[in-house]
Every structure is written in C-alpha cells, then in structure tokens.
N, C-alpha and C positions, 0 to 999 in steps of 0.2 A: 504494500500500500504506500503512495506514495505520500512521504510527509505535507507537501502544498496542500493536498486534498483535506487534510486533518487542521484546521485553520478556525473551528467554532467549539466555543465555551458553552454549554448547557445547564441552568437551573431548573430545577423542579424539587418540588416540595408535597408535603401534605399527602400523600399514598393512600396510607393508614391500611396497608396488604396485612392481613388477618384479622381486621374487623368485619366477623361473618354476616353482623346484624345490619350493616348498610348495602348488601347484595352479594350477588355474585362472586367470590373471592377468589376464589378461581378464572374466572374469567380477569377480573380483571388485573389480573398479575401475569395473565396471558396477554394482553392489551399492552400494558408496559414493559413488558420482554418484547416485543412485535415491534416496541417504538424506540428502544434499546437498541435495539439491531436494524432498524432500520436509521439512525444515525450517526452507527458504528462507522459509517468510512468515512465522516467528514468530522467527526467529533475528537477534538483534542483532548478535551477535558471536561466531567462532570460534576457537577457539585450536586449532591441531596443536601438538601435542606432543613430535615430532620421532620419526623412523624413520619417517615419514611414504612413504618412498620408500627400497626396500630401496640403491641403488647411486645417486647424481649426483655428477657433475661438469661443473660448466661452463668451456669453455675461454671464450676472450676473442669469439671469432665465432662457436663452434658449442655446440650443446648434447644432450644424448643423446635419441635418439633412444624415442616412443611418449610413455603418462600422455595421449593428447589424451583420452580421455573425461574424466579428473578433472581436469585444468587446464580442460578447457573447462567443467567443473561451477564452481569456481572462480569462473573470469573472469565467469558468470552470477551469479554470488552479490556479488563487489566490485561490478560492473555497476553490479547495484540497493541498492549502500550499503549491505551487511553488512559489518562490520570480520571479516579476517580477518588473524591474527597464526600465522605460522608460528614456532616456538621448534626450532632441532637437535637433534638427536637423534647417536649416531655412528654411523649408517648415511648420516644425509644430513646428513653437515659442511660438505661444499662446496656452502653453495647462497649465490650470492657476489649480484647483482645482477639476473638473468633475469627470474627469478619478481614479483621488486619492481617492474621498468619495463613488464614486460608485462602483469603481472593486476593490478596495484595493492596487493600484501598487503605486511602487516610482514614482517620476514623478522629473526629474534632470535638473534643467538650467544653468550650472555650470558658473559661473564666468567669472573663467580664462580659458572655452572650454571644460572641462573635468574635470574627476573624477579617482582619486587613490583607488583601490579595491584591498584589498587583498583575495585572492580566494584558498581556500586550501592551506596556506600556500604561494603563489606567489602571489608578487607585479603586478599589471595590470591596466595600465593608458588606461582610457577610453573616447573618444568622437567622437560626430558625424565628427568634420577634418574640416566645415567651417570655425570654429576660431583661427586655430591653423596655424602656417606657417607663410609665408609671403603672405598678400594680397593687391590686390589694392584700392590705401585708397580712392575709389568711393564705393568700395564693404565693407570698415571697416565702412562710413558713415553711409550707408544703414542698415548694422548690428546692429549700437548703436542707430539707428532709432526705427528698429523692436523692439528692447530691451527696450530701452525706456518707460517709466511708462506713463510719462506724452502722450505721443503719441498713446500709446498702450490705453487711455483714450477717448482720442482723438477720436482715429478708432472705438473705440463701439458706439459711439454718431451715427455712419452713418449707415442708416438701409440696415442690410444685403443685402436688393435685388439689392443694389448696390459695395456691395464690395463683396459678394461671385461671381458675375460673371467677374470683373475685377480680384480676383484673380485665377481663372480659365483661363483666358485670358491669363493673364501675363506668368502659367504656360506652357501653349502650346505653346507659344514660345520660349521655351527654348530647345534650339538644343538639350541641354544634354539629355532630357527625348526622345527625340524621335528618337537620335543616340546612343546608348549605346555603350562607348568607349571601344576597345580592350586591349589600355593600358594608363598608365598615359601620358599626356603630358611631354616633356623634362623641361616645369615649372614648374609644377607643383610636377614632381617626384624629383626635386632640391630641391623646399620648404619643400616636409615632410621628405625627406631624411635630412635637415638641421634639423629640425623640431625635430627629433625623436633623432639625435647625440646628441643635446645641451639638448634634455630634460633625454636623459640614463646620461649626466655627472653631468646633478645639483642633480639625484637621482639613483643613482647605483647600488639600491636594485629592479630596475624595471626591467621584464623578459618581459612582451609584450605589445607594444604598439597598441591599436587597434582603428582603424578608419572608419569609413563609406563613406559617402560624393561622392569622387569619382567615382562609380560607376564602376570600377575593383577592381580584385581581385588580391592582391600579398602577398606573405610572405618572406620575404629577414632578412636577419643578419643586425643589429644595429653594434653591435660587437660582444665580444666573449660572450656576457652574455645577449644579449636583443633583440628581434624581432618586427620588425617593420612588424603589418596584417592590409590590408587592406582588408573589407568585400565585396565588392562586388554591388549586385542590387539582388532585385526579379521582373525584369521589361522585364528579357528573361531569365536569367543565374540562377535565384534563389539561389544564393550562400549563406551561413552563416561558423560560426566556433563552433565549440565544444570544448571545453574542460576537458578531463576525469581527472584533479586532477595531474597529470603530464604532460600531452603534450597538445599542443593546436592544430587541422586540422582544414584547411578549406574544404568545404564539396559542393556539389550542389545536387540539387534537379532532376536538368536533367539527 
C-alpha cells in the first residue's frame, strides 16, 4: 500500500458495541468492521474517542467475553500500520493492558480529560468530553471512583457474574443511550462552549477541539483560529470526522 494513499486522520466516538438493549449488536459491530475496512487504504490514523464499548473490564487472566468482529477489524488495521489510538470514555475506563499487547493500539486515560496531538502540522486537543466542563460534583465523585486504583482493585475481587450484569443494568437505564439527543442541552452546550474558550486562550496554537460524549454532532467557531467538533454516536446517526491534513469534516455513515 502505498504511503500517499494513507494521508487521512479518522475520529469516531460513542459505539457503545455490547449495549444489547439499544438493538442489534451484532449487527452493528458488523457495520463498523465494514467501515473499518472500508477506510483501511487511505486511513493513517484513528482515534476512538472513548465509549467505544458500552461495559469492559479486564481482570488480570481473563477478559469479557464477544467484540471478535471489531477487535479483529482492528488487529487488521494495526497489522498493516494504521496508528490506532484508543482515548476513555466512562463507559470503557477499565481498559488496563489487553487491547495494547494484543492488537498493538495506544490505549489513553489522560489525566487532565484529554490529549494534545499534533497532526500534520495542526495542534488538536482531544477527549472523550466526560471530564472536561463543568460537572456535577455527584458525577466528578463517581469519576474519581471509577478512576480510582485502589477501587478499580477493589471491583476485580467480585466475580464477574455479578458485576457484568449490574453493569448492563445500570446501562439500560440511561435515557441517553436509548434517546439519542438532536442537540446539546442549553447546559451543557454552556459548559463546553466555556470549556473550549478558556482552553483556545491558555493555548492559542490549538485549531480543533474535539469531543465525543454527547452524542450530537456540531462544528461551531471557538474564534477566529479554533473549532470546537463534536463527534456525534454510531447508535442511529453513525457520525465520525476526517481529517485530510488541512480541513477537518464531519461525515455520516447514513
């Protein structure tokens, strides 16, 4: 393959492959294997964007069980030297070592929310959007919980047969996956609208800020030098971005 041809940056986000209660899951992890592969020859590099996998955890010897269609779409893509950079999401916090020794991908739990990429030349701040903004400190609690070493120790001592179906549980009650919102909320599009100003002024060299999370799709001015993308869902709208080395689109699958 020839490297010219491999010249485009891919975002997508928001999967959520083993959440059985919003359809087809199978299907649609066959969908995303299909679109994997189909831009396996011109893709340099991809980024997930975290909730990439509605529920993981890996214990130290075992790991959950199914995803062989997309890990093996994957493992075909690092294979043939596409960089692929996984970033968390809070659906899929605990992804500890597996993924990194077995398909070769980064695998990102970043700190402070996100990560600074420079990509052809352009600065691009990257994270899945749970940690970033303003949130309420029941939800900031819960976050330093999940993150947590000692806790995250803690939760492997209890044998899966009881935390994989509590957390299958817990996800199907979440409105969000089983309404997928048309646009931000009016609080939400406050906080990352704050969120994206205060972070273009403490680094001025940044051209796109990009997010997951929410599950809409927007592209709006920061200001005159920075955009603030949100990516979207593959849960109806299959949305992601591209980036051909100058401009960034968002794109859908529909």
């Amino acid at each position: 393959m020839s490297g010219d041809l491999r010249k485009y940056t891919y975002f997508l986000s928001d999967l959520h492959l083993g959440a059985h209660h919003i359809g087809d899951d199978h299907g649609r992890q066959r969908r995303v294997a299909a679109f994997l592969r189909r831009i396996a020859p011109t893709a340099k590099t991809i980024y997930l964007v975290g909730d990439v996998l509605d529920y993981w955890f890996e214990y130290r010897t075992v790991v959950p069980r199914g995803f062989v269609r997309f890990f093996g779409a994957l493992a075909e893509l690092a294979d043939s030297g596409v960089k692929i950079v996984w970033i968390t999401g809070n659906h899929d916090i605990w992804l500890f070592d597996y993924l990194r020794t077995e398909l070769g991908i980064e695998v990102v739990d970043p700190a402070d929310g996100g990560i600074v990429r420079t990509i052809d030349g352009v600065r691009f701040f990257i994270a899945h959007g749970d940690g970033v903004g303003r949130q309420p400190g029941a939800y900031r609690l819960l976050r330093a919980l999940f993150h947590n070493r000692l806790c995250q120790k803690l939760y492997s001592a209890i044998h899966p047969r009881w935390t994989v179906p509590l957390a299958h549980a817990w996800s199907s009650h979440s409105g969000k996956l089983n309404r997928v919102p048309a646009e931000l909320s009016p609080r939400a599009r406050t906080s990352v609208e704050v969120f994206a100003r205060e972070l273009s002024t403490r680094d001025p060299e940044l051209r796109y800020i990009i997010l997951g999370h929410h599950h809409v799709t927007l592209d709006e001015p920061v200001n005159s030098h920075c955009r603030l993308v949100i990516l979207g869902e593959w849960i109806e709208r299959c949305s992601y971005a591209v980036f051909d080395g100058e401009n960034l689109t968002l794109k859908s699958e529909d």
